[in-house]
N, C-alpha and C positions, 0 to 999 in steps of 0.2 A: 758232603753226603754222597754225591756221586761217585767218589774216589769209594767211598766205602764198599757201595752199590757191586762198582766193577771189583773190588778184591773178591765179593762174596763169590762172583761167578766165575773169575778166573785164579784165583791163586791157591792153591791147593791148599797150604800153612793155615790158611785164612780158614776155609771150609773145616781143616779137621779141629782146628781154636774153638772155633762155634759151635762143631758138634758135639765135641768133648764137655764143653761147660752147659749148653743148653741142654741136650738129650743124654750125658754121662756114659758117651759113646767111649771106650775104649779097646785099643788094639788087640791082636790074637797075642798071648804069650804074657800081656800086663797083668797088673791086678788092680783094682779098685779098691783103696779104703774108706771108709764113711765112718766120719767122726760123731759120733754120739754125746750129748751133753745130758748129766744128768738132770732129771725132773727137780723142779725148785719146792714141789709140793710134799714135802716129809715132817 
């Protein structure tokens, strides 16, 4: 856990992994897609 700890605060890779999948942070120039599932209620 500590090993985790010091990646979060020193390793850059680490930092943008986490903020891309937690907060759906993405870069200037990307694009985000978001996959929609249809509704099971028809």
């Amino acid at each position: 856990m500590k090993h985790h700890v010091e990646m979060l605060k020193t390793d850059d890779l680490t930092q943008q992994r986490l903020a891309r999948k937690r907060l759906g942070y993405i870069k200037p120039g990307e694009t985000k897609y978001k996959i929609v599932r249809p509704s099971q209620n028809r």
